[in-house]
C-alpha positions as MATLAB code, in Angstrom:
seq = 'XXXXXXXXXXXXXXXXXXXXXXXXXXXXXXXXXXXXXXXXXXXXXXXXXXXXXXXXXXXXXXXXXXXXXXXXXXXXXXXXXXXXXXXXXXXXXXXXXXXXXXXXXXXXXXXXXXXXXXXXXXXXXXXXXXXXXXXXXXXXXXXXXXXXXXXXXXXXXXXXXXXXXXXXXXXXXXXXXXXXXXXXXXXXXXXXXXXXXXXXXXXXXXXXXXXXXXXXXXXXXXXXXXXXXXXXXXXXXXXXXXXXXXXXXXXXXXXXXXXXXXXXXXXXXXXXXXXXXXXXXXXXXXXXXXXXXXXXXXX';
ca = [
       0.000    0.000    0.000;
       1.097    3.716   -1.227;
       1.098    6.432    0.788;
      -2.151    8.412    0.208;
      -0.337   12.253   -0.639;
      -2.397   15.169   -0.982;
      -1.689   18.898   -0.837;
      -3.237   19.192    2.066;
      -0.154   17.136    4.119;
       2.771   18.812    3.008;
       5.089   16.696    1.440;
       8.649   16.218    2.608;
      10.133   16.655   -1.163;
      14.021   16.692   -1.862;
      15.258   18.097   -5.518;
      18.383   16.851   -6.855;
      19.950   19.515   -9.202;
      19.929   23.229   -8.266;
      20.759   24.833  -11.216;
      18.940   27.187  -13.858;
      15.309   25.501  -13.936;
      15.668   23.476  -10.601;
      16.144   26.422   -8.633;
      12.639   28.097   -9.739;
      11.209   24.934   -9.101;
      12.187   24.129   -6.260;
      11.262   27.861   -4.819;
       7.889   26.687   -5.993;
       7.904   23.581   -4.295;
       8.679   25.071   -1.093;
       4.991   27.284   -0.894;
       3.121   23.968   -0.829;
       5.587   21.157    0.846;
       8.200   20.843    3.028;
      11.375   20.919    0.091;
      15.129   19.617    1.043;
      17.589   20.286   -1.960;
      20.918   19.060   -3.096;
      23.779   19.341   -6.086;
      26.838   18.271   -6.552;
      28.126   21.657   -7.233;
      29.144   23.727   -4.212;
      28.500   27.448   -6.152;
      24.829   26.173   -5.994;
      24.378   26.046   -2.891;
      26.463   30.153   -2.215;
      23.857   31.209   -4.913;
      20.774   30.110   -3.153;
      21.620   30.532    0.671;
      18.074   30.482    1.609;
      16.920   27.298    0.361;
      17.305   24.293    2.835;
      20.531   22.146    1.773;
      20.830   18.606    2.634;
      24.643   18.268    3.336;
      24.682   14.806    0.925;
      23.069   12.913   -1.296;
      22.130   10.148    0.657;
      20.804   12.445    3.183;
      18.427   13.969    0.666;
      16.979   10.329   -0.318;
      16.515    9.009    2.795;
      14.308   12.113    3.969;
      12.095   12.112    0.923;
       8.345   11.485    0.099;
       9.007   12.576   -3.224;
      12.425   12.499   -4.732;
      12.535   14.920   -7.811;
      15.485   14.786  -10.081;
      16.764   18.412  -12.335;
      19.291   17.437  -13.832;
      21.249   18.544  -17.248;
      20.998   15.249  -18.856;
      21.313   11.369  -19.197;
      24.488   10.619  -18.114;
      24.179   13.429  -14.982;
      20.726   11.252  -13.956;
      22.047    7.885  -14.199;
      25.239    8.736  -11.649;
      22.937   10.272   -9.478;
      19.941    7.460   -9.192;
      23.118    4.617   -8.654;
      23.698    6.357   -5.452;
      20.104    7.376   -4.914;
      17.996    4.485   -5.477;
      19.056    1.947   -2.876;
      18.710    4.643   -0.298;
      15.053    6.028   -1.283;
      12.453    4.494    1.348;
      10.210    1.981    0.084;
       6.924    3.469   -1.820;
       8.692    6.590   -2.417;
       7.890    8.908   -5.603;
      10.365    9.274   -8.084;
       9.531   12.059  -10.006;
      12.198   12.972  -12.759;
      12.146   16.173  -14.826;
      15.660   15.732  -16.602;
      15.378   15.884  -20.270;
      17.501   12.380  -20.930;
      17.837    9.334  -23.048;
      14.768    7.026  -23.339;
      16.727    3.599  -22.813;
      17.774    5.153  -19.720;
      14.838    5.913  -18.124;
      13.641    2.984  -19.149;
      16.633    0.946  -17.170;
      16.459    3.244  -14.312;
      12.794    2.282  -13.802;
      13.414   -0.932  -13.943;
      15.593   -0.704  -11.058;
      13.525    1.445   -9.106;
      10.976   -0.679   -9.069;
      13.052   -3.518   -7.208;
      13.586   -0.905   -4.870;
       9.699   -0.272   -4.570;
       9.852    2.673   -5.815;
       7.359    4.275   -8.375;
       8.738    6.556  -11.114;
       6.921    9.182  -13.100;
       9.139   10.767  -16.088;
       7.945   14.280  -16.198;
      10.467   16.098  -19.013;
       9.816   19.705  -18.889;
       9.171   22.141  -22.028;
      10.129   25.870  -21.245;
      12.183   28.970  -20.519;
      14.292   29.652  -16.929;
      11.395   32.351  -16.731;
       8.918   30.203  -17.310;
       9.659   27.998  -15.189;
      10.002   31.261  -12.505;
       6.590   31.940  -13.633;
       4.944   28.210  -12.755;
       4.363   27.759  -16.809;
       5.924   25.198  -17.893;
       4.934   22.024  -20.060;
       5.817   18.820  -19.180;
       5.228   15.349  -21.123;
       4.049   13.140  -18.077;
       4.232    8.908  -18.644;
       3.982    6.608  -15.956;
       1.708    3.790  -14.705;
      -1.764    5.594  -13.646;
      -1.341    5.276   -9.921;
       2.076    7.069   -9.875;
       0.941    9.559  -12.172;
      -1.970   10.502  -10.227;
       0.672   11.301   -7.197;
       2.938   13.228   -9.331;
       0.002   15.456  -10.564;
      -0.694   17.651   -7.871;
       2.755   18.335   -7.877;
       3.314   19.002  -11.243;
       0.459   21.504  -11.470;
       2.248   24.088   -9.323;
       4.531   23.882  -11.879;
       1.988   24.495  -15.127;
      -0.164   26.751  -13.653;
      -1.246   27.090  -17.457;
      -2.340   23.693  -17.602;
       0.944   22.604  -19.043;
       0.301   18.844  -18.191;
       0.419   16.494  -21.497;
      -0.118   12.818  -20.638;
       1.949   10.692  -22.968;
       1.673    7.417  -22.374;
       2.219    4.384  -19.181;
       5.758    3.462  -19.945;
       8.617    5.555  -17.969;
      10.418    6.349  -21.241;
       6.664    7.790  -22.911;
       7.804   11.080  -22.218;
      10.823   11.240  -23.124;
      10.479    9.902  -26.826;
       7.676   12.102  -27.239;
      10.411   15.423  -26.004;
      12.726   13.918  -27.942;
      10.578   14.430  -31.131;
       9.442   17.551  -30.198;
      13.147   19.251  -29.663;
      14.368   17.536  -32.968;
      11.426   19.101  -35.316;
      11.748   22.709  -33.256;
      15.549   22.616  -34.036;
      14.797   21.382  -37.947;
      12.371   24.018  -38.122;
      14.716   26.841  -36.771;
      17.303   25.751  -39.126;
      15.171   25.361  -42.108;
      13.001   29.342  -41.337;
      16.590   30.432  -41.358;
      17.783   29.407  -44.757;
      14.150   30.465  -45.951;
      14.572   33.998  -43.948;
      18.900   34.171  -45.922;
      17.465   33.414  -49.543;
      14.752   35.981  -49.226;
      17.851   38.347  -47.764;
      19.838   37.367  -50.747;
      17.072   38.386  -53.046;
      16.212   42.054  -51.439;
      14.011   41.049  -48.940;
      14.131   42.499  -45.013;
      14.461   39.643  -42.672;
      11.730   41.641  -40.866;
       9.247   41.983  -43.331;
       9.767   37.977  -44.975;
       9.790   37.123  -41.048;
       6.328   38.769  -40.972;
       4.774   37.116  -44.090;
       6.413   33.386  -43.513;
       4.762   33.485  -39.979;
       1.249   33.585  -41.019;
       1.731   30.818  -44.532;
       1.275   27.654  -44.827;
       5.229   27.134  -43.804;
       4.680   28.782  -40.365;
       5.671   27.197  -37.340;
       6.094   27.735  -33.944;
       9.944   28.898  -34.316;
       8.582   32.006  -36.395;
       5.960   32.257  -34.026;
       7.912   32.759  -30.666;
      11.563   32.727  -31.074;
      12.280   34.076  -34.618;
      12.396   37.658  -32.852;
      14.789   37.018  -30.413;
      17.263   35.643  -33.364;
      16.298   38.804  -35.228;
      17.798   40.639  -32.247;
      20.542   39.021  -32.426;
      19.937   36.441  -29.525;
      20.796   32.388  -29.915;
      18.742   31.545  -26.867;
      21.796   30.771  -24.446;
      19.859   28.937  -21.968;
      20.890   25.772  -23.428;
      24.647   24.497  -24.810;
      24.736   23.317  -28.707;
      26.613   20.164  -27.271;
      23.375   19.253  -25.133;
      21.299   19.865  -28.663;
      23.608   17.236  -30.228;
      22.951   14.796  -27.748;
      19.518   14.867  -28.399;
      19.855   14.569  -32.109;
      22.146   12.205  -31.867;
      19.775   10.051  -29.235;
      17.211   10.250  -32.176;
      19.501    8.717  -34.220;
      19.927    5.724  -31.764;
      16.155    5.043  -31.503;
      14.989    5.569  -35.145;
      13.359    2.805  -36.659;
      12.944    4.139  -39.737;
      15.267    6.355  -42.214;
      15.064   10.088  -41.258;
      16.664   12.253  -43.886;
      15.616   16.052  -42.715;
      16.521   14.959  -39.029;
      19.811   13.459  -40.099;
      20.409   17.100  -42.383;
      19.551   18.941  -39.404;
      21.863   16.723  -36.872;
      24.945   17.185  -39.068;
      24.778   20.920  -39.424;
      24.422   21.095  -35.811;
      27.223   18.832  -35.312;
      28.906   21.244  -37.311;
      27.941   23.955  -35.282;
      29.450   22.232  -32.020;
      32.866   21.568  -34.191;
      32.983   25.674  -35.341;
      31.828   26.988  -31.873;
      32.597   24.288  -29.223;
      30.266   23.694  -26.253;
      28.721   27.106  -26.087;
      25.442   28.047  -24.961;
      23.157   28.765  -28.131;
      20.226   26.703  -28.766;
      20.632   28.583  -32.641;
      24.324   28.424  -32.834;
      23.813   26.054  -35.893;
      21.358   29.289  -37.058;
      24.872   31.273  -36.306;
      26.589   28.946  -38.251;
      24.638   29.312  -41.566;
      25.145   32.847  -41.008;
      29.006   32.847  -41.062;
      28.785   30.585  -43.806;
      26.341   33.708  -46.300;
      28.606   35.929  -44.647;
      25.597   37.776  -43.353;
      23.147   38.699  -40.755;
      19.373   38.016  -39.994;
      18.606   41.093  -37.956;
      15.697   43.199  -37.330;
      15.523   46.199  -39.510;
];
């Protein structure tokens, strides 16, 4: 028998991972439930004084209700649940929100749940103010009666109704993130060899930007982010070497043959070769650029 949570019992939740969207979350966390946090790097931990630090890992896990992982990626989440899971009490929550690798997750569950532990994969869709803002989007999977714990919890975090159920294995959500980061970073490479022809040819990048976004090729790059590029900003929140991981992830789990993902994985590949592991979600926009010799900027 499970634990019956609720909102109205604060729950004793530790975060693992402290950084540029666990931070925010966390804060948010902390209005409803009782919130312990922990990461591996000390500068963390000086940045955010105020929050309640648990001195170690193992400290965090054994205190938790809810164990809530934030971490950069795969390899980062799979260090930290070897330590973690054989120290989480039995029926504990394992709620990750680490955008990551579907065979791992789907591993990792299957270890948690010789520990007795449920998992719900949660990965999150959104900005560092976003997720300040309790906006964000998150692909939920998970059997139904660890879902239905993780939800109450989640919806302080998509105040917006931000909650998209895809499917009752761990690894649901992330295949269905997966796809949804590889066609946003296709599409932003493909409006940005439409927006350098129409340059070429005497066009504003402003005024083609203007008359794409509302044709049949719009898409939700033109619709929300096209701006900030035309201002000269590659959306820094996120390094070029984490958007080849991804990619190449896709790669792994294909099934079938994906020409326009495998275009759009090489350029960007190309972009972490020119630029190293910066942080520029568009660097492979940056890189087309360099190669026209040219800008896309607002007029």
């Amino acid at each position: 028998m499970y634990p019956d949570h609720s909102l109205a019992v604060p729950l004793r939740i530790g975060v693992v991972g402290v950084g540029r969207m666990g931070e925010p979350i966390a804060r948010t966390l902390t209005r409803s439930h009782w919130v312990q946090v922990f990461d591996t790097d000390p500068a963390r931990k000086v940045a955010a004084p105020d929050l309640a630090w648990a001195d170690t890992l193992q400290e965090l896990a054994a205190a938790s209700d809810v164990f809530v992982t934030v971490l950069p990626g795969p390899g980062e989440l799979r260090q930290v649940m070897a330590e973690a899971l054989p120290l989480l009490p039995s029926g504990v929550l394992w709620l990750d929100l680490t955008f990551g690798d579907p065979a791992v997750t789907r591993d990792l569950a299957a270890h948690a749940a010789q520990h007795d532990v449920s998992v719900v994969s949660a990965p999150m869709g959104g900005s560092v103010d976003e997720a300040a803002q309790n906006t964000l989007v998150f692909f939920v999977s998970g059997e139904e009666f660890a879902v239905t714990r993780a939800l109450p919890i989640l919806d302080t975090l998509a105040t917006d109704g931000g909650i998209r159920r895809a499917g009752a294995r761990a690894e649901d959500g992330q295949i269905v993130k997966l796809l949804a980061n590889g066609l946003w970073f296709a599409h932003a490479v493909a409006a940005a060899e439409a927006l350098l022809i129409g340059q070429g040819l005497g066009f504003s990048p402003t005024q083609l930007h203007h008359l794409l976004r509302d044709s049949a090729g719009g898409s939700r790059f033109l619709d929300e982010h096209a701006d900030r590029l035309l201002q000269g900003d590659y959306l820094t929140t996120f390094g070029v070497d984490r958007v080849v991981e991804e990619l190449d992830t896709i790669t792994t789990m294909a099934q079938v043959p994906t020409p326009v993902l495998v275009a759009s994985s090489s350029l960007h590949h190309a972009a972490l070769d020119h630029f190293g592991p910066e942080l520029g979600e568009l660097l492979a926009v940056k890189l087309l650029e360099h190669r026209t010799g040219r800008q896309l900027r607002a007029d």
